[in-house]
C-alpha positions in Angstrom: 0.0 0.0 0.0 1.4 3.8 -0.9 0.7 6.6 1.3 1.6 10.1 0.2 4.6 12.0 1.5 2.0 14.6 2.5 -0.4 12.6 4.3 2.4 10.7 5.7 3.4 14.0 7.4 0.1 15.2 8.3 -0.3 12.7 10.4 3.3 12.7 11.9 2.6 16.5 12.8 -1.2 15.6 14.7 0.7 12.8 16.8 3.3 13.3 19.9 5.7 10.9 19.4 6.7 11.2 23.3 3.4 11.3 24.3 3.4 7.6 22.8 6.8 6.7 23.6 5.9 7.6 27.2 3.0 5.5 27.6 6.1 2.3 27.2 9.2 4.3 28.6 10.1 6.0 31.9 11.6 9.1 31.4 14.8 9.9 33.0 13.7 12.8 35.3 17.3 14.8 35.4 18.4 14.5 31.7 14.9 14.9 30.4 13.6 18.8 29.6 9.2 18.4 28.8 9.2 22.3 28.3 11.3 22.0 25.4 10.2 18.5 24.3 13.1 16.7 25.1 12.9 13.4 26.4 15.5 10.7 27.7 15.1 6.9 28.4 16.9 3.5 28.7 16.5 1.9 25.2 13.9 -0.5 24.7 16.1 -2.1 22.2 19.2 -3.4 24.3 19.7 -3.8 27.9 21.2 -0.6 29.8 21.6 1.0 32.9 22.0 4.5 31.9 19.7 6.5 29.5 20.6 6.6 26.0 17.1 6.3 24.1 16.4 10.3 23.3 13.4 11.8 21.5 13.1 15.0 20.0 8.8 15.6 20.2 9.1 18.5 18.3 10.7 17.2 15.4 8.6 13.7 15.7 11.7 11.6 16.1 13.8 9.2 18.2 17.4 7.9 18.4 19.7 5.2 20.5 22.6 6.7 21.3 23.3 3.2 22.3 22.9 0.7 19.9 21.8 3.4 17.1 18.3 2.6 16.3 16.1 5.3 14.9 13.3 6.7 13.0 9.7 8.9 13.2 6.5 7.8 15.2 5.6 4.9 12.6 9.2 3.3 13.3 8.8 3.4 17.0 5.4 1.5 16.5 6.5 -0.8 14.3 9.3 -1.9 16.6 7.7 -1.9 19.7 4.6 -3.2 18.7 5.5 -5.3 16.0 3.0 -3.9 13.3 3.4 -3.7 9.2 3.6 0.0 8.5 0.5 0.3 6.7 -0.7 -1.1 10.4 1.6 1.6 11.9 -0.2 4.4 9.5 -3.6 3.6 10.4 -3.1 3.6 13.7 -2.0 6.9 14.0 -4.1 8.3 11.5 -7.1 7.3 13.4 -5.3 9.1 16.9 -5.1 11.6 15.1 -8.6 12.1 13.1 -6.7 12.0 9.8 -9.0 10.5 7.0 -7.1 7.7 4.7 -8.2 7.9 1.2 -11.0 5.8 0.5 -9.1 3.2 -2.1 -6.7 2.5 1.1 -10.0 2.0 3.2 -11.1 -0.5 0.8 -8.1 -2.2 0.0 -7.8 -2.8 3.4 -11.4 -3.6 3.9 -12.4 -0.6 6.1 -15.5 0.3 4.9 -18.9 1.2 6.2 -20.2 -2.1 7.1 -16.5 -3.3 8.6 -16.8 -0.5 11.0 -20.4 -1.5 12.1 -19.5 -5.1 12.6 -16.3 -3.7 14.7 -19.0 -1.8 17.0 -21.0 -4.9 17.4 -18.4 -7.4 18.7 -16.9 -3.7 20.7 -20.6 -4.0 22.0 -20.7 -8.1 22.7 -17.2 -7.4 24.5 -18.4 -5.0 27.2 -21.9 -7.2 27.4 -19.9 -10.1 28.3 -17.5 -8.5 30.7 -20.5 -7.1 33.0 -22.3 -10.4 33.0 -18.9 -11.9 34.5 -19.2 -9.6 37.5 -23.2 -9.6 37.4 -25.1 -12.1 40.1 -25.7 -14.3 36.7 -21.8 -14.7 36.5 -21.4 -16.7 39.7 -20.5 -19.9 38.4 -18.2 -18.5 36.0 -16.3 -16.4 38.8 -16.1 -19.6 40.8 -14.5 -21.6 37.5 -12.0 -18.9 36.9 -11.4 -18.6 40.9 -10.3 -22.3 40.5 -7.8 -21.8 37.8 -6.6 -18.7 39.5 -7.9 -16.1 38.2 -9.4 -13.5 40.0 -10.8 -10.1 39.1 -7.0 -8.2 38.2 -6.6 -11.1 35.7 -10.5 -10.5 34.3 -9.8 -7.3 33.1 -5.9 -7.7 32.4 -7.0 -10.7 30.0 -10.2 -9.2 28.8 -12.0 -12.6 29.9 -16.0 -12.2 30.3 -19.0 -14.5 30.5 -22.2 -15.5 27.9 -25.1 -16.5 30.1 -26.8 -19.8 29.2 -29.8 -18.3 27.3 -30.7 -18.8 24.0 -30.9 -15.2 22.7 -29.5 -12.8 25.7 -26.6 -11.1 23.7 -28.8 -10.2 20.3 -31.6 -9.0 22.9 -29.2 -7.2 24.4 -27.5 -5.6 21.2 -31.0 -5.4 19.2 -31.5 -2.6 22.4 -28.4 -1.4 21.2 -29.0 -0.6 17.9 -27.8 -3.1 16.0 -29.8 -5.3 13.4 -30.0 -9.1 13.3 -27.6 -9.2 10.3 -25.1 -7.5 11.7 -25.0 -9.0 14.9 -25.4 -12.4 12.9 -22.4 -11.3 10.5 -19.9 -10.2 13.6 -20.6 -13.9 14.3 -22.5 -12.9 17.8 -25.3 -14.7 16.5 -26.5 -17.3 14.8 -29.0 -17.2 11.7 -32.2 -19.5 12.9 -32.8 -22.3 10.5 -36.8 -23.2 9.1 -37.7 -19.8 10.0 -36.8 -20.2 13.4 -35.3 -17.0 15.3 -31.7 -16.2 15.5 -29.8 -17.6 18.8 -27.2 -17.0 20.2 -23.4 -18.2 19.4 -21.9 -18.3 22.7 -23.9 -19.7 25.5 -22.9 -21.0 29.1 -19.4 -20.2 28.4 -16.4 -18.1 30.2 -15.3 -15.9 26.8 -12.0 -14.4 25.9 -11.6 -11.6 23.0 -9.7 -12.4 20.4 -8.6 -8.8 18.5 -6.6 -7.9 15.4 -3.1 -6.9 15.7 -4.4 -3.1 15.8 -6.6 -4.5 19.3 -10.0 -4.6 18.3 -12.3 -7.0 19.0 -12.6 -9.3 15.9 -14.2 -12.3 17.6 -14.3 -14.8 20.9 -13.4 -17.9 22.0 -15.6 -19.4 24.5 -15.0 -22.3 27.1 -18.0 -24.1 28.0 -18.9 -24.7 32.0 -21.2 -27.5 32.1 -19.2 -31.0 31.6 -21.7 -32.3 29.6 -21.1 -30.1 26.7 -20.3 -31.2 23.4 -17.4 -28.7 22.7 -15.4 -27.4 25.5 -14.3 -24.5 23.5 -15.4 -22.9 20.5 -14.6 -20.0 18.6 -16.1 -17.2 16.4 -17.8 -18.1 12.9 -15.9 -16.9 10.0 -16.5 -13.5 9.7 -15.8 -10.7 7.2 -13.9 -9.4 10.5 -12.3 -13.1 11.8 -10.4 -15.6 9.8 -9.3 -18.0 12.3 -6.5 -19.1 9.8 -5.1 -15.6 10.0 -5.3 -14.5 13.7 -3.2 -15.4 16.6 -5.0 -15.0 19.6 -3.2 -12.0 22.0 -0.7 -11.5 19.4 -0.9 -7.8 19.6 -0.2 -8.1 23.7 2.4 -10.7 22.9 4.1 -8.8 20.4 4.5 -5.7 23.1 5.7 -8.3 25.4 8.3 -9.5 23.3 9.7 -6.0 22.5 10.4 -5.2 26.3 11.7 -8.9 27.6 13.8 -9.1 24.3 13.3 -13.0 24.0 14.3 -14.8 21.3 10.8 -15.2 20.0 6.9 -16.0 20.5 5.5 -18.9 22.5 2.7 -20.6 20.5 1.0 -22.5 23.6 -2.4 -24.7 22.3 -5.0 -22.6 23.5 -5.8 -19.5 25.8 -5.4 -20.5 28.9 -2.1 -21.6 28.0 -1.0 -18.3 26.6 -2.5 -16.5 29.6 -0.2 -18.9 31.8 2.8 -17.7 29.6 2.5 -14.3 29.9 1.7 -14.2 33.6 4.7 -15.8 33.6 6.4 -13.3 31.4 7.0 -14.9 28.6 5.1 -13.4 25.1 2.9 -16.2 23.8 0.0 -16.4 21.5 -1.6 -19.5 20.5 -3.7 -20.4 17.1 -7.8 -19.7 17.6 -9.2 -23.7 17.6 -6.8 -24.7 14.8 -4.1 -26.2 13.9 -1.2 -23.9 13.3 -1.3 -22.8 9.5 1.5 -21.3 6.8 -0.5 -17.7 7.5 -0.1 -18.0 11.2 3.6 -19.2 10.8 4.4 -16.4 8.6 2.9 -13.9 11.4 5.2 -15.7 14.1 8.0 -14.9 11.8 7.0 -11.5 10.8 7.0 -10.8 14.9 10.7 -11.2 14.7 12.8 -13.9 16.3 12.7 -17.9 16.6 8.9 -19.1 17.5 8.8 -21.7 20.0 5.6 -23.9 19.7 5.4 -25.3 23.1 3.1 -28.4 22.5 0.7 -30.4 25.7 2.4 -33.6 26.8 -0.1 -35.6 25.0 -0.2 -38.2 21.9 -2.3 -34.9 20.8 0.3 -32.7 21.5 2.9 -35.4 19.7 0.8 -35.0 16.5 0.3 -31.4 17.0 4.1 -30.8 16.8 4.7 -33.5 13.5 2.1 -31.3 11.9 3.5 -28.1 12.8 7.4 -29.3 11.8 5.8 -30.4 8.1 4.2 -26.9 8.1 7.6 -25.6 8.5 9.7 -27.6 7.0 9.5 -25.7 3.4 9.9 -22.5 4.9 12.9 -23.2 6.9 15.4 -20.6 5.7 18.4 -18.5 7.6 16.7 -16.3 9.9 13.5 -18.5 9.9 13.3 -21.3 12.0 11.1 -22.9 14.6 11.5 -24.9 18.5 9.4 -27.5 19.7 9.1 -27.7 23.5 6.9 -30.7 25.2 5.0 -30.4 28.4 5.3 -33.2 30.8 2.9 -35.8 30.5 -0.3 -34.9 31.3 0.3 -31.3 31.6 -0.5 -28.6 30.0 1.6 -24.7 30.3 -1.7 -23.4 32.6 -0.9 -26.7 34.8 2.9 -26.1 34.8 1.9 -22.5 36.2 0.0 -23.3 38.7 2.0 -26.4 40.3 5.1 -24.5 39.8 5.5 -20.9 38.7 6.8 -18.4 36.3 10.7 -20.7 36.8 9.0 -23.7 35.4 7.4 -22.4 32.6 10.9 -20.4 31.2 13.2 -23.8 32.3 10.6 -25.2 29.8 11.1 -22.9 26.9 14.8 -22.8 27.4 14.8 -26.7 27.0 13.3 -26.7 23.8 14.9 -28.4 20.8 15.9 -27.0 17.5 13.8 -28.8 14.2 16.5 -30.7 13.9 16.6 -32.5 16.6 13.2 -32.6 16.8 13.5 -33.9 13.1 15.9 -36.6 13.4 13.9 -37.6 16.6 10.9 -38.4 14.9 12.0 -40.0 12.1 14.1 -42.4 14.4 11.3 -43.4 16.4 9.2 -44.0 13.2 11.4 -46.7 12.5 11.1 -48.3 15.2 14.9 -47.1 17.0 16.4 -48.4 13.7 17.6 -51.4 15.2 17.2 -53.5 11.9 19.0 -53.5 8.2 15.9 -52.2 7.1 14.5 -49.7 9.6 17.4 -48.1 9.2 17.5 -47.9 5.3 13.7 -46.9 5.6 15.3 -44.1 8.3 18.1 -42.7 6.1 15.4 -42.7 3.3 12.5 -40.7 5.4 15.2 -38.1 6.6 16.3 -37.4 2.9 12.8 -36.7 1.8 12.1 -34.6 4.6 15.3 -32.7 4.0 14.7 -32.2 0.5 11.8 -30.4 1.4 13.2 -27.0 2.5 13.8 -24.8 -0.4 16.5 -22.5 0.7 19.1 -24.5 -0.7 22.4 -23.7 2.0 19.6 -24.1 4.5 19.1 -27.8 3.1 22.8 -28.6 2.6 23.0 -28.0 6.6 20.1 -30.0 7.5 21.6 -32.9 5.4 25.1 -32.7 6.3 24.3 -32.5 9.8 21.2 -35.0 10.2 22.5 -37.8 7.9 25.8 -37.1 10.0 23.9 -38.8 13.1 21.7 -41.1 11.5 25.1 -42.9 10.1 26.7 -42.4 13.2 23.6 -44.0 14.9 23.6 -46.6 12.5 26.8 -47.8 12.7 26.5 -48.0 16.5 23.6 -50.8 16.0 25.6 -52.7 13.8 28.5 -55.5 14.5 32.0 -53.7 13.3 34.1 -55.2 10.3 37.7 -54.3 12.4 40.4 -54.3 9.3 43.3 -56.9 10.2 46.7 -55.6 9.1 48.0 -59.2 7.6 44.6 -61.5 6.8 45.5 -63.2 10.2 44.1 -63.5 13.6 46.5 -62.6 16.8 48.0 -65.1 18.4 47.8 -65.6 22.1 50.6 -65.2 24.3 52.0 -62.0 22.4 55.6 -61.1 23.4 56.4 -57.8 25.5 55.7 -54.2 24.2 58.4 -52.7 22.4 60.5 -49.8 23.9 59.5 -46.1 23.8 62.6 -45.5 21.5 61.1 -48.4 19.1 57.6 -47.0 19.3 58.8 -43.6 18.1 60.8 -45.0 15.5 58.7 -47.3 14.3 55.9 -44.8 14.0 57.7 -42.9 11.2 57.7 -46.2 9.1 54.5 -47.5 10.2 52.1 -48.2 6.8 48.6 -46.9 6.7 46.0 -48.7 8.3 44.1 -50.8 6.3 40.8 -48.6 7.0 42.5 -45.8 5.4 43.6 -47.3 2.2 40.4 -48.0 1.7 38.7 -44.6 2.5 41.9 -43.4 0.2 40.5 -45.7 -2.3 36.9 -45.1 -2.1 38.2 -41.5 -2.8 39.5 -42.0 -5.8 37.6 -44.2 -7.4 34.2 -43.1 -7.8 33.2 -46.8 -8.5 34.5 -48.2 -5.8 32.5 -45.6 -3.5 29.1 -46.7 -5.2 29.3 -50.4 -4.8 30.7 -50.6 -1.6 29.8 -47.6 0.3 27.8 -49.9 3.2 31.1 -51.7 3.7 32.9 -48.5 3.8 30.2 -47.1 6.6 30.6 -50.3 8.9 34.2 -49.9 9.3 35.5 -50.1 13.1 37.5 -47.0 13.3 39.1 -45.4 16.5 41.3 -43.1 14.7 39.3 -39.8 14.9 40.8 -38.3 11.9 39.6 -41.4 9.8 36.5 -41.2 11.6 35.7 -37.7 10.0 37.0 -38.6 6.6 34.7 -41.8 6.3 31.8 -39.4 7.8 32.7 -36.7 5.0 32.8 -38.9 2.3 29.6 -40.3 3.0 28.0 -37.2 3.3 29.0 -36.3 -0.1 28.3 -39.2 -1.8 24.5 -39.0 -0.2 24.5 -35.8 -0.6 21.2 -34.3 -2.9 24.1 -32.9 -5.5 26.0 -36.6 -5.3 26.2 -36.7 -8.9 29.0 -34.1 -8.8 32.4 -35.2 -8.7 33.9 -36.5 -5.7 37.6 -36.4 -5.1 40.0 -35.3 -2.8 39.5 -31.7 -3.1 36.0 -32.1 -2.3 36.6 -33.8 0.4 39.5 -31.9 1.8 37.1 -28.8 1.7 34.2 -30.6 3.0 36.3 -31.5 6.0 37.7 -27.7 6.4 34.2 -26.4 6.6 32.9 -28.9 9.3 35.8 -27.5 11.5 37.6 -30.9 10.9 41.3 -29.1 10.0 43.5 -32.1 11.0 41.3 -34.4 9.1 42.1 -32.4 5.8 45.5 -32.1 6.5 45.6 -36.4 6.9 44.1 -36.1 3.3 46.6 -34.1 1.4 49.3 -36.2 3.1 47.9 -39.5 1.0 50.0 -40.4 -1.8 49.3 -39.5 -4.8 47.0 -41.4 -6.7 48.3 -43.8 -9.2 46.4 -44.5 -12.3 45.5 -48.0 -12.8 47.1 -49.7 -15.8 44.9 -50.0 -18.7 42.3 -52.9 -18.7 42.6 -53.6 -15.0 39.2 -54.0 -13.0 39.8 -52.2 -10.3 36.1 -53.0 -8.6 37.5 -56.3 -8.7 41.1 -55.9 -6.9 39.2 -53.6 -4.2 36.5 -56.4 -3.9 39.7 -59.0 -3.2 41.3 -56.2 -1.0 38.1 -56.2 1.5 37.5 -59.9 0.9 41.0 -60.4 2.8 41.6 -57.8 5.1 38.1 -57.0 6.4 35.0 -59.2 5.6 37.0 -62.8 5.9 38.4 -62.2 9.2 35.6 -60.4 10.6 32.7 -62.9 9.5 35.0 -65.5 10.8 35.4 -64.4 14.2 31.7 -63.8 14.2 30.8 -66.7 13.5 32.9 -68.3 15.9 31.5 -67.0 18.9 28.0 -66.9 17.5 28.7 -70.8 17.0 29.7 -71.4 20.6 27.0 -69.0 21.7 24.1 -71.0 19.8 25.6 -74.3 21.0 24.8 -73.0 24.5 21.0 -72.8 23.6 21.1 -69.2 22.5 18.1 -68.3 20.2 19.0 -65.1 19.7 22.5 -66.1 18.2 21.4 -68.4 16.2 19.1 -66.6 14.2 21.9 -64.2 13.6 24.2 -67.2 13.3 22.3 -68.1 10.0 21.6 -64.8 8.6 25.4 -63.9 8.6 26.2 -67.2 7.4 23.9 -66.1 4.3 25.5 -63.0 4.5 29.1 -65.2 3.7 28.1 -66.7 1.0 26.7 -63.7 -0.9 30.5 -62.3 -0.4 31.6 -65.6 -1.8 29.3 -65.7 -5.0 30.6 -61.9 -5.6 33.7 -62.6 -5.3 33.6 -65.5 -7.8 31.9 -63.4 -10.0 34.8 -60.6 -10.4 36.9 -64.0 -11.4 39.3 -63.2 -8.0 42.2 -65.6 -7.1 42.3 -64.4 -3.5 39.4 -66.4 -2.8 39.2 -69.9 -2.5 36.9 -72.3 -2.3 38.9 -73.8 1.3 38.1 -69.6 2.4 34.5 -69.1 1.5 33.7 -72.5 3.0 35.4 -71.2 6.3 33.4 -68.8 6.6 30.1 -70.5 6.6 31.4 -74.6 7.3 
């Protein structure tokens, strides 16, 4: 929306900038001159002791000497209240009884009728509150007495009470003024069906207001006081006025809120008593109006500034509240936009966290809330069942990647995958039985003579070849193939060596990675490492040898295949299947079944082998592994 320069300025020159400044500010008595319009405070914007925050009211402006923020009356609004400027503009033009031009009006739908349904839910809003404190509202005061709320938090929270009659509030706003259609259209009503009369829409309930970020009444929500009711709460009809897609409920209050704490962002609680519990507490929360959380509302958490926290009820509810909310997000996930999840305990809710414990418990809950992530990786693990089989955890790696590749920004993406499918290998690799490389194809003997000297340590360290485990990570490296095949091998490596630990982590991350059909060499990896922080591991890289072509005509799938066969799968499965052996023999069902699956797992490794036509396998090895 444009506004003119000159009615931007009219309006400006009708408003006192300190007189709004000073409705949110304390003025600093001895720097501070009112005569000549000259005003001093500690910043809203950043934590201080003395004042730095000065405003000019002649000249309509402010400045932080502190942390340099400034601007006119609209900019102050906008950052303390968290409004769009168009928002700002009205707002000020309506303080100060300038007329917008009548396409804004409509654009924004003000109109004639708008403002009439605005006086009718203005009107419900008042009717309610009275017949809280009337002799009709008894057994509403005594609900609200029980959950703590007494007549401060009434009017703080704008809570109020419909009495269980059929047609009490359009009786009452029919005296008013008002006709049936409009108060049927502000969604106080409710048209009668068959020619039947109009009732009304909240009956036998404690209400709360629900307003537009500019405060006005839009619509209610209403909690029902006899147990037998069908809906414990309901909300306001759609309504030219109330979308509740669109609308947060107290997100103009929690907006304010989150300007002076300076938290990292909004708490989205499930429902109003929730957010009421938060900000008693302190903490600015707002909470969606008898829906699920949608893209609008996640967009308006956003546009409040800061990192939303959705602080779900500790309840398979509340557990499908939050998946819902994460694959809301997911897309949108970006830098600068991002989401927590929090949980309640089981069985509580943020209202019953405030009451058993106080304002403490409620912020030691939001500060223990998880990035999406974590909360990510979390559910996806325990949709698979803990990933504790071959293929929950190939159905685990494959549920993360499509979740990942959901985000759009692209560098956002790249994180999530480099750091998600980081763990989930890490995890996997824990669940599964290690392949431990054996330097020379045999087992050690027992009875092994005494440790060499220090002096022969150091000296044989300098001369000491590579470990097996890294001549094949060098390998995998540099041959592209080799990487494809046997990359499951590769991941079930037993490595101790840090260093090799990264690089096998790194090169798995690349070859998973959603641009995998790029090139992968030792540059790529090298860099990879540098920008996960892992320096030393980089360094181990550029210290291989250099690569030697292989001479023309050689299969070098098949020489890596022999390489493994020898100095990792063959001695592992062996030694496996040893003790598995021994361990079955003792009545052990559990090994057994394992017994057999890895002696299938032999011969698979066998007929592969045979198939690349390798010498190094035998028929006297395979049957060892299996006899």
């Amino acid at each position: 929306m444009r506004f003119t320069d000159t009615l931007l300025r009219q309006v400006r020159d009708r408003v006192s900038i300190a007189d709004y400044a000073g409705k949110r500010l304390s003025w600093h008595k001895q720097k501070s001159r009112p005569s000549a319009g000259d005003y001093w405070a500690c910043c809203p914007f950043h934590q201080e002791k003395s004042p730095s925050f000065h405003i000019l009211d002649n000249k309509g402006l402010f400045k932080c000497f502190g942390c340099g923020e400034k601007g006119d009356v609209f900019t102050l609004a906008m950052k303390l209240e968290g409004l769009s400027f168009p928002e700002a503009v009205e707002k000020f033009a309506e303080i100060a009884g300038v007329q917008l031009p009548k396409d804004d009006y409509d654009n924004r739908g003000e109109n004639d009728q708008r403002k009439r349904l605005y006086a009718v839910t203005a009107a419900a809003a008042k009717l309610f509150s009275s017949a809280l404190r009337s002799s009709g509202g008894a057994e509403a005061r005594k609900y609200l007495h029980g959950r703590g709320f007494g007549p401060d938090e009434w009017e703080r929270f704008s809570i109020g009470y419909a009495p269980d009659e059929w047609s009490w509030a359009i009786d009452k706003l029919k005296a008013e003024g008002f006709t049936i259609d409009e108060i049927v259209q502000a969604g106080i009503g409710r048209a009668g069906e068959d020619d039947k009369r109009a009732i009304d829409t909240f009956r036998g309930r404690v209400t709360f207001e629900i307003t537009d970020t500019a405060g006005k009444v839009i619509g209610f929500g209403g909690r029902a006081l006899a147990k037998d009711a069908k809906a414990k709460y309901i909300n306001s009809p759609e309504t030219p006025l109330y979308s509740k897609s669109r609308v947060l409920y107290r997100l103009k209050q929690a907006r304010e809120l989150l300007a002076k704490t300076k938290a990292e962002g909004l708490v989205v609680g499930e429902g109003y008593l929730d957010v009421i519990a938060f900000e008693r507490a302190g903490i600015a929360a707002v909470a969606p109006c008898g829906t699920a959380l949608t893209e609008e509302q996640l967009q308006l958490l956003w546009r409040s500034g800061g990192e939303p926290v959705l602080c779900l009820d500790g309840d398979s509810a509340g557990q499908r509240a939050a998946e819902r909310a994460l694959d809301l997000a997911l897309p949108h996930l970006a830098p600068g936009r991002t989401i927590r999840l929090a949980y309640a305990p089981k069985g509580e809710d943020p209202d019953d966290i405030y009451r058993r414990a106080g304002a403490e418990a409620l912020a030691a809950l939001i500060d223990a809330a998880v990035p999406a992530s974590d909360a990510l990786f979390e559910r996806e693990k325990l949709r698979h069942g803990g990933v504790d089989t071959p293929e929950a955890q190939a159905a685990f790696q494959a549920s993360l990647k499509e979740s990942i590749g959901k985000i759009a920004d692209r560098d956002t993406q790249r994180a999530f995958f480099s750091d998600l499918m980081s763990r989930a290998n890490a995890l996997i690799r824990s669940k599964r039985p290690a392949f431990v490389p054996n330097q020379g194809g045999a087992f050690p003997r027992k009875g092994q003579p005494a440790g060499a000297t220090a002096e022969l340590k150091s000296h044989a360290a300098s001369h000491r070849p590579r470990p097996a485990a890294e001549s094949f990570l060098s390998a995998a490296t540099d041959l592209p193939q080799i990487l494809d095949s046997y990359s499951n091998w590769i991941e079930r490596l037993a490595i101790t060596d840090p260093d090799l630990d990264a690089i096998r982590d790194a090169l798995l991350e690349l070859a998973d990675g959603p641009e995998s059909h790029g090139a992968i060499d030792r540059r790529a990896l090298s860099l990879h490492l540098t920008r996960s922080g892992q320096d030393r591991a980089a360094e181990r890289v550029s210290r291989w040898p250099k690569a030697k072509a292989p001479p023309e005509g050689a299969d070098v799938s098949a020489e890596w295949l022999a390489l493994a066969t020898r100095e990792v799968v063959a001695p592992a499965i062996r030694e496996e299947l040893a003790e598995l052996r021994q361990a079955a023999a003792d009545g052990d069902d559990t090994a057994f079944a394992r017994f057999q699956a890895l002696s299938r797992e032999a011969r698979e490794i066998e007929a592969r082998a045979r198939e690349a036509k390798l010498d190094d396998v035998h028929e006297d090895d395979a049957g060892g592994l299996v006899a």
